[in-house]
C-alpha positions as a LaTeX table, in Angstrom:
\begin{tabular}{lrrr}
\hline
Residue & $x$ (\AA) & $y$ (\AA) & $z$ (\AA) \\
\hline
Unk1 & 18.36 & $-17.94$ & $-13.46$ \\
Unk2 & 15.43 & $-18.86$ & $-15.21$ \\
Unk3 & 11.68 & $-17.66$ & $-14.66$ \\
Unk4 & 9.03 & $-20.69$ & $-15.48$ \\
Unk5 & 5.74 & $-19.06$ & $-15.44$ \\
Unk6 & 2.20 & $-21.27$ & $-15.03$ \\
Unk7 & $-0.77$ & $-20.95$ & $-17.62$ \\
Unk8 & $-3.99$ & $-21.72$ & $-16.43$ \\
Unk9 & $-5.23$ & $-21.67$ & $-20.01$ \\
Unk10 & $-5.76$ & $-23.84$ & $-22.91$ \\
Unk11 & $-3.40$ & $-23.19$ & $-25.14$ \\
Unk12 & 0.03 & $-23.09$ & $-23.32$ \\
Unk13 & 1.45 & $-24.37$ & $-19.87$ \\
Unk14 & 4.13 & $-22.50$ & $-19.29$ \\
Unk15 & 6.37 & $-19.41$ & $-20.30$ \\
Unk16 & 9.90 & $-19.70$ & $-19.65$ \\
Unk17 & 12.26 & $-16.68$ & $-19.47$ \\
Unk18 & 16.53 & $-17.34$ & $-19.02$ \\
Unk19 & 19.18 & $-15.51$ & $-18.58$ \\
Unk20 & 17.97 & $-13.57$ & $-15.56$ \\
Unk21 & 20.43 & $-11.81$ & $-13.01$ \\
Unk22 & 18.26 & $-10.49$ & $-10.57$ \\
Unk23 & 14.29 & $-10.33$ & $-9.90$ \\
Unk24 & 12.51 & $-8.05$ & $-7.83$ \\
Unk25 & 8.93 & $-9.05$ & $-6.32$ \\
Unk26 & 6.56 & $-6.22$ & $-5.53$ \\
Unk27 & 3.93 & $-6.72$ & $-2.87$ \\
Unk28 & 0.33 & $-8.50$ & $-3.51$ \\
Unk29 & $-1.55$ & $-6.67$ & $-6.56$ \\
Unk30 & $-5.27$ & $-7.45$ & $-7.14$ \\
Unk31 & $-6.53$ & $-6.78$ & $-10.62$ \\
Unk32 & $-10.10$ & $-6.06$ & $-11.37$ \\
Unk33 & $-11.99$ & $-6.17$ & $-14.77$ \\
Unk34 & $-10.03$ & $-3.31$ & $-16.07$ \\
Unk35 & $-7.29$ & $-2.30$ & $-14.19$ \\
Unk36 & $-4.07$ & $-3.07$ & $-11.62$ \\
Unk37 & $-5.13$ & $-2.24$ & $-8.22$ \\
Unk38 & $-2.40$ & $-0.05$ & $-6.54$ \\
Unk39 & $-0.41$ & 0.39 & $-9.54$ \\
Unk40 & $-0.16$ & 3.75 & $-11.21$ \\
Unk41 & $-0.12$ & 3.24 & $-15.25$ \\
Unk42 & 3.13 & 0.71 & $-15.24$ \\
Unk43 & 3.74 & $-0.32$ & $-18.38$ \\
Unk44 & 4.19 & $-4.68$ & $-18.30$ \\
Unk45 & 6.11 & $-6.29$ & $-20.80$ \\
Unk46 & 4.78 & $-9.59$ & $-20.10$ \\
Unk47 & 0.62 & $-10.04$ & $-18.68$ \\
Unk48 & 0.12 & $-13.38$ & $-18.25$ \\
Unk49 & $-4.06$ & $-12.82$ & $-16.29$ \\
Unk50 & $-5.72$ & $-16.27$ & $-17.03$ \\
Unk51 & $-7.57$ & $-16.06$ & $-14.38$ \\
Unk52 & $-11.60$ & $-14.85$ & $-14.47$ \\
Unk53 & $-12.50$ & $-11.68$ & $-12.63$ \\
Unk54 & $-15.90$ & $-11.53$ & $-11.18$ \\
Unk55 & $-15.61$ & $-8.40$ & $-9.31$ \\
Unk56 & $-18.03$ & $-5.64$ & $-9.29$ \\
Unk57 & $-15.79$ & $-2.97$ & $-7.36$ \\
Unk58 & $-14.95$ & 0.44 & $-8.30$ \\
Unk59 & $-11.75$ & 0.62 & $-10.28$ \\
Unk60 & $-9.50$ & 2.18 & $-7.85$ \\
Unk61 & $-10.74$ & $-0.21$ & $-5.01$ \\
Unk62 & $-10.03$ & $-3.43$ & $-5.03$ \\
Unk63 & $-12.20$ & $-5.98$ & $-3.03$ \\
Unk64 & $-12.86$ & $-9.99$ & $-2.03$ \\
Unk65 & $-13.67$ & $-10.55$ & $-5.59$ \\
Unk66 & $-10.50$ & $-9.32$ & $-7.23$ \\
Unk67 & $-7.76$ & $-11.29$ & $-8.64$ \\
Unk68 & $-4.38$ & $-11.54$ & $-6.72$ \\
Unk69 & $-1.49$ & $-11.01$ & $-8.71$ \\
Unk70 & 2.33 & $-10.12$ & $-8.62$ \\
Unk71 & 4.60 & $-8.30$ & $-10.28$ \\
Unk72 & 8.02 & $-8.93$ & $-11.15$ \\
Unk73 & 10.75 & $-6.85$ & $-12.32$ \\
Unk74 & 13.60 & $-8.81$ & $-13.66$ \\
Unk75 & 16.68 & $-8.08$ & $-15.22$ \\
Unk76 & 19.39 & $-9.76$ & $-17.54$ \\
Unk77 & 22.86 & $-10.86$ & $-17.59$ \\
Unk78 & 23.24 & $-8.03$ & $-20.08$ \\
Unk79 & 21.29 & $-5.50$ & $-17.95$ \\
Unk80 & 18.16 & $-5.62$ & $-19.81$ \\
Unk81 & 15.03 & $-5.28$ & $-17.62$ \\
Unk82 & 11.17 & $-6.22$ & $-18.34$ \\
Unk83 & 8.32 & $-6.72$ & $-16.03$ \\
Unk84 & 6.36 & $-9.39$ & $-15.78$ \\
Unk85 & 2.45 & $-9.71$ & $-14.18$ \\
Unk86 & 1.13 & $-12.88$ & $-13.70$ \\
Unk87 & $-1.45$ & $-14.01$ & $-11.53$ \\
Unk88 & $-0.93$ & $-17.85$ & $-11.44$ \\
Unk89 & 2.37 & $-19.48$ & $-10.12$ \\
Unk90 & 6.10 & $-18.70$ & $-11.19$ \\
Unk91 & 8.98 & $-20.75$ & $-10.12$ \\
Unk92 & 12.10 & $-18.93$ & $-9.63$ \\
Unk93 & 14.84 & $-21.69$ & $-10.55$ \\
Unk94 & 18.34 & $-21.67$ & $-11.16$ \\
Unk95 & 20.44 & $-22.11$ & $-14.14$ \\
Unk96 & 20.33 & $-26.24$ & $-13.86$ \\
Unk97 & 16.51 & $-25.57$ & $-13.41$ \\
Unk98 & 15.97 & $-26.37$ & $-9.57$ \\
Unk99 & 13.49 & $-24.05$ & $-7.59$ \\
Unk100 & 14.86 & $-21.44$ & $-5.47$ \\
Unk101 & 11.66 & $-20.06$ & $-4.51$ \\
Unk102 & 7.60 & $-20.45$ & $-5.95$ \\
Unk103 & 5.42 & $-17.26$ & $-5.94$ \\
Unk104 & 1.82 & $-18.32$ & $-5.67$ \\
Unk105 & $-0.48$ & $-15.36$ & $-6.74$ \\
Unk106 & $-3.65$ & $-17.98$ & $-7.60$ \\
Unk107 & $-3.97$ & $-21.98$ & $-8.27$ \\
Unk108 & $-5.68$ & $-23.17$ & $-11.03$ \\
Unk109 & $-9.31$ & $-23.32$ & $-10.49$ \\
\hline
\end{tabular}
């Protein structure tokens, strides 16, 4: 499978990861100006936050301000595994490069 990540920045559109045998998708994240809320110190191979956080909460919080993100754990063919936290759009595809499935965190603004 392949993993086609959106950037909401200037400088790229897209990061594309391949040879993927299995992702996992964990539950809506929010991140605020410093830190993951709800996750305890995970370590993320890949960050891809383009988006601007306004919030003024308390770190451990989270509120209507935050950005909503995802995390995914994915593993290889060759059972490697990295995580990846975006909070723009991925498209899950297969190895021809049609969309199984889109995970939404934020549009572009």
């Amino acid at each position: 499978m392949i993993l086609k990540v959106e950037r909401h920045n200037e400088t790229q559109k897209w990061w594309m990861l391949d040879n993927i045998a299995k992702v996992s998708c964990s539950a809506l994240l929010h991140h605020t100006k410093t830190r993951i809320v709800g996750e305890k110190d995970l370590l993320h191979d890949i960050m891809i936050l383009d988006h601007k956080n306004i919030c003024s909460c308390a770190e451990n919080e989270g509120c209507s301000d935050c950005i909503e993100c995802y995390r995914l754990v994915c593993r290889t063919k060759e059972h490697y595994e990295f995580n990846v936290l975006f909070d723009t759009v991925a498209y899950l595809c297969n190895d021809e490069g049609k969309t199984i499935e889109k995970i939404v965190a934020n549009h572009k603004e």
